[in-house]
C-alpha positions as CSV (number, residue, x, y, z in Angstrom):
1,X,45.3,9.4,7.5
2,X,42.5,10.9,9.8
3,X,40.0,9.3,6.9
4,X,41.9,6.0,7.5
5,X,41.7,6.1,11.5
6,X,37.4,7.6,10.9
7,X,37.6,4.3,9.0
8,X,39.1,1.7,11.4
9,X,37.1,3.5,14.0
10,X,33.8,2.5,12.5
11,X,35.1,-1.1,11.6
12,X,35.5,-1.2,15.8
13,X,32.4,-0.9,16.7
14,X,30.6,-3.2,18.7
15,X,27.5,-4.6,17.0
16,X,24.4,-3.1,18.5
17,X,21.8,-5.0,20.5
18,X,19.4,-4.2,17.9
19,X,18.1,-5.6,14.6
20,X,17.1,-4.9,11.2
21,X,13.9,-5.0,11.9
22,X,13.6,-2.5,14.6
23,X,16.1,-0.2,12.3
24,X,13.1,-0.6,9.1
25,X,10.9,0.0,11.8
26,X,12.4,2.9,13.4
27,X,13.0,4.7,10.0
28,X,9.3,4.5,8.9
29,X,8.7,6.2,11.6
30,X,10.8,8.9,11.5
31,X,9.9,9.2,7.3
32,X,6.4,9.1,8.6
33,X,6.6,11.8,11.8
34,X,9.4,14.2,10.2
35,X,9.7,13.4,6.2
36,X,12.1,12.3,4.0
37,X,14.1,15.4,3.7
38,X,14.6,14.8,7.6
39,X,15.4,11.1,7.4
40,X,19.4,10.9,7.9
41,X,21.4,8.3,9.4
42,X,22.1,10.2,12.0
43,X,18.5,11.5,12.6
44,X,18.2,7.7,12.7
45,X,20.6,6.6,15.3
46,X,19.2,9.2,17.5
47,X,16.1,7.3,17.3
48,X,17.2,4.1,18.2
49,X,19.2,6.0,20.8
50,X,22.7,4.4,19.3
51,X,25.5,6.2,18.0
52,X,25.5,6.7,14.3
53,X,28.5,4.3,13.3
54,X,26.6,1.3,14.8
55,X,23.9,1.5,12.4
56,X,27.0,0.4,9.3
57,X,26.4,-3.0,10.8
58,X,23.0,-3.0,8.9
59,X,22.8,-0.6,6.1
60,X,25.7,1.2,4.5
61,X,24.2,4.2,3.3
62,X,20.7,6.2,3.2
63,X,20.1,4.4,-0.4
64,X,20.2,0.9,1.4
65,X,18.3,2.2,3.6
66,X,15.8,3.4,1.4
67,X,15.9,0.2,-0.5
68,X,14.2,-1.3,3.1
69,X,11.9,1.2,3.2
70,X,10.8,1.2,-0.1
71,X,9.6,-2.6,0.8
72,X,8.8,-2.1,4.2
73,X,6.2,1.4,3.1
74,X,3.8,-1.6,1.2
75,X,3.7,-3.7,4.7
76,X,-0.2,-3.0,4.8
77,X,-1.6,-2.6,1.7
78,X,-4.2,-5.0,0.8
79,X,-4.6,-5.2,-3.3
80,X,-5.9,-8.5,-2.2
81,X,-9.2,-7.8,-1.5
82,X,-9.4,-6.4,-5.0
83,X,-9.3,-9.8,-6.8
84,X,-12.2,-10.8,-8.9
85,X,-13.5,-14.4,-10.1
86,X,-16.2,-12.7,-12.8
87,X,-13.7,-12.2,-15.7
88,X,-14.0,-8.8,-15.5
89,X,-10.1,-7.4,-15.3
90,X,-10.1,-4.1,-16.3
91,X,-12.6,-3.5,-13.1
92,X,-10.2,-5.6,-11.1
93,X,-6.7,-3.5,-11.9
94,X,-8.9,-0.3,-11.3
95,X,-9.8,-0.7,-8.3
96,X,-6.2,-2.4,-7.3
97,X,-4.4,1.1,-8.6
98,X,-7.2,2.9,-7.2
99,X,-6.2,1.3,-3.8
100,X,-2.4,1.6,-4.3
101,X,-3.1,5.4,-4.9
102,X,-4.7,5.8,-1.7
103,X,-2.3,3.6,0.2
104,X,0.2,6.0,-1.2
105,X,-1.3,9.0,-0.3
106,X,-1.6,7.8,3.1
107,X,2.2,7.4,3.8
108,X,4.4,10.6,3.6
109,X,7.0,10.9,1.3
110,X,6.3,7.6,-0.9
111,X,6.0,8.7,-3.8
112,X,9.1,9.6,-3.4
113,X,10.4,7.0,-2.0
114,X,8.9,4.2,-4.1
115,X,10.1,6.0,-7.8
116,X,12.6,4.4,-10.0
117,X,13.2,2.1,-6.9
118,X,13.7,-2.0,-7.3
119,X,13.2,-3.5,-4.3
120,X,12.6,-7.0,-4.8
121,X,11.4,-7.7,-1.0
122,X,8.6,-10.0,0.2
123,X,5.8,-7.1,0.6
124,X,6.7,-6.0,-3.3
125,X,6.8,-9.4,-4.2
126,X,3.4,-10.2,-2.4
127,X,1.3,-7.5,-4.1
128,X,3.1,-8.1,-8.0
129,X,2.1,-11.4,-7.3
130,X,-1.3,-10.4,-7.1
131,X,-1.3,-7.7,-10.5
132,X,0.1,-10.1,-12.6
133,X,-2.4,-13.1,-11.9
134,X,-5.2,-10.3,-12.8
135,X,-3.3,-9.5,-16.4
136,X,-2.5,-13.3,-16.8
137,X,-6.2,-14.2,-15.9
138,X,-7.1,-12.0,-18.6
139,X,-4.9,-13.7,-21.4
140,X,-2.3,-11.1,-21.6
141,X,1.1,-12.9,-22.8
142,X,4.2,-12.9,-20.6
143,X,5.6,-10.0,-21.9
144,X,2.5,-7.9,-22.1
145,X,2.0,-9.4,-18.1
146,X,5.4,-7.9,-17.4
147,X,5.0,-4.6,-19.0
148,X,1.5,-4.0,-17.9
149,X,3.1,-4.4,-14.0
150,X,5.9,-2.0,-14.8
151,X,3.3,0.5,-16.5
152,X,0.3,0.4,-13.9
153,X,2.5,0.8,-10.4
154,X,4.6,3.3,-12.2
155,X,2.1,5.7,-13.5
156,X,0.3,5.3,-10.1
157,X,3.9,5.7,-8.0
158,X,4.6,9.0,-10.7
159,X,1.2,10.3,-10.1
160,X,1.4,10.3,-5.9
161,X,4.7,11.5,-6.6
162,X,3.2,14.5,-8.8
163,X,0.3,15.1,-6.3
164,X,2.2,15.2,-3.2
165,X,4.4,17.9,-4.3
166,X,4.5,21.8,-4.1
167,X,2.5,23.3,-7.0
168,X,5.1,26.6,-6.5
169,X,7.7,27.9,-4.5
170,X,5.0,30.3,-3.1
171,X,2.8,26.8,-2.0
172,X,5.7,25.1,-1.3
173,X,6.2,28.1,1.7
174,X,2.9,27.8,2.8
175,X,0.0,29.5,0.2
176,X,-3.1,27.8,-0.6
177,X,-3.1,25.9,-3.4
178,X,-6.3,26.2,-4.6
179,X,-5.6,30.2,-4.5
180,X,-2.6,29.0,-6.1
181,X,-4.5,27.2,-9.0
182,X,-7.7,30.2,-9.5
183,X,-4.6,32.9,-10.3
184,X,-3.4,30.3,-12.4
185,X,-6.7,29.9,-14.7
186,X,-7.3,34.3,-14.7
187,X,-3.7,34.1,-16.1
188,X,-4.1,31.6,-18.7
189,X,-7.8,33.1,-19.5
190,X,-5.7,36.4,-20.0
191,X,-3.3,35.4,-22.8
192,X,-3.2,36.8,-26.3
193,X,-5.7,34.1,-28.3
194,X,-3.9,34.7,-31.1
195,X,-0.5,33.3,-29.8
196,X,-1.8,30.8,-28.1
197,X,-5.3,29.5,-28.9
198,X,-5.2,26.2,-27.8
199,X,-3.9,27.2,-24.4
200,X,-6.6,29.7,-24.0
201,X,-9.5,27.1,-25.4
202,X,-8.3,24.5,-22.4
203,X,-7.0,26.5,-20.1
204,X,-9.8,26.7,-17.3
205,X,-9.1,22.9,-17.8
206,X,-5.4,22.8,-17.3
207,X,-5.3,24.5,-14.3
208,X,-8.8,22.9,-12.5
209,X,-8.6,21.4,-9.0
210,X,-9.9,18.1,-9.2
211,X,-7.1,15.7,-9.1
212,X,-8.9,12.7,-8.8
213,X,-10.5,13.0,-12.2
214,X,-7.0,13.8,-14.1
215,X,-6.2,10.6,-12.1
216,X,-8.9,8.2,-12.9
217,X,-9.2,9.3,-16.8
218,X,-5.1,8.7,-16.9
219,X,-5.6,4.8,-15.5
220,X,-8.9,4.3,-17.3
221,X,-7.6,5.5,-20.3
222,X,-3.7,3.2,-19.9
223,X,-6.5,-0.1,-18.8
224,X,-8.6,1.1,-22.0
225,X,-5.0,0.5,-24.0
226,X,-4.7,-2.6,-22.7
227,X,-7.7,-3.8,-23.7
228,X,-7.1,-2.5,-27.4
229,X,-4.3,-4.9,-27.4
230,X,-5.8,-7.7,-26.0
231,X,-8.3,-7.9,-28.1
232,X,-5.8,-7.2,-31.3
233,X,-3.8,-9.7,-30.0
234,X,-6.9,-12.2,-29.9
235,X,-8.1,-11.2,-33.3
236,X,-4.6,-12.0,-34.9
């Protein structure tokens, strides 16, 4: 009964003088000030300075209103200006996930955000627009033009996603991570070569800092697959 009456209370209230815009609005910045961890509905209402039952009249739950946001975080990004008239796609999708990896990095918490989410608003809409006129340019078929889309935005999204969180527990309360990462290599420089050989071999390689060259050989190596197709494709 009290769940019942909770119920009918929220049905009851009056609509804010608000709108979904200003809710979108007022959630990326509390994702972008406090992080997603912090981002509740009522952490919300407080910042529209409502109460917290008012905001039902526009999203029924933090996964709806994640779904905005997940939109709403790509407002700005210009893959755009990335577009090529020289024939030259592979070039042109590199520097496009280039710029959607820094984009990413630039907005807390979307990699988190963003994974495994479908949000088919007019900002996503906008910049898959723009991706799959590069692939089609190129003479990809529809279904390789859909795939490639799914493939390039998700290993960039999974990457951020990777990048952006803690290496350890021990980083993830505050230790450097590059002190993090030099322990790492003098303990996989110490293992038994004889148990594991190959770990040993690579492992000042496993464990190096540069994160921008694990990220660029991943995409150039995925837009080098692409081309293999394409040109087994044209050759049969």
């Amino acid at each position: 009964m009290g769940a019942q009456r909770a119920a009918n209370t929220t049905r009851r209230q009056p609509r804010p003088a608000i709108t979904l815009e200003a809710v979108t609005d007022a959630a990326l910045r509390t994702l972008q000030r406090d992080g997603l961890d912090a981002l509740s509905m009522r952490r919300l209402a407080d910042e529209l300075s409502i109460q917290a039952p008012s905001l039902y009249w526009y999203v029924r739950n933090k996964d709806e209103l994640l779904d905005l946001l997940a939109d709403a975080l790509l407002a700005d990004l210009r893959l755009d200006a990335h577009v090529r008239t020289d024939g030259d796609w592979q070039t042109e999708l590199r520097d496009m996930m280039l710029e959607y990896r820094a984009y990413l990095l630039s907005k807390r918490d979307s990699g988190r955000v963003l994974a495994g989410r479908l949000q088919l608003g007019s900002h996503f809409l906008r910049h898959a627009e723009v991706i799959l006129g590069a692939v089609r340019r190129a003479g990809f078929d529809d279904q390789d033009t859909a795939d490639s889309l799914y493939s390039l935005t998700q290993y960039v999204q999974g990457f951020v996603l990777h990048e952006t969180s803690p290496l350890s527990a021990d980083v993830a309360r505050g230790a450097d991570p590059k002190e993090f990462l030099e322990a790492a290599r003098e303990r996989l420089a110490g293992l038994s070569p004889e148990e594991y050989p190959n770990v040993v071999a690579v492992g000042a390689r496993l464990a190096r800092p540069d994160i921008e060259a694990r990220f660029t050989y991943g995409l150039d190596r995925l837009l080098d697959g692409l081309r293999s197709r394409l040109e087994s494709r044209h050759r049969g």
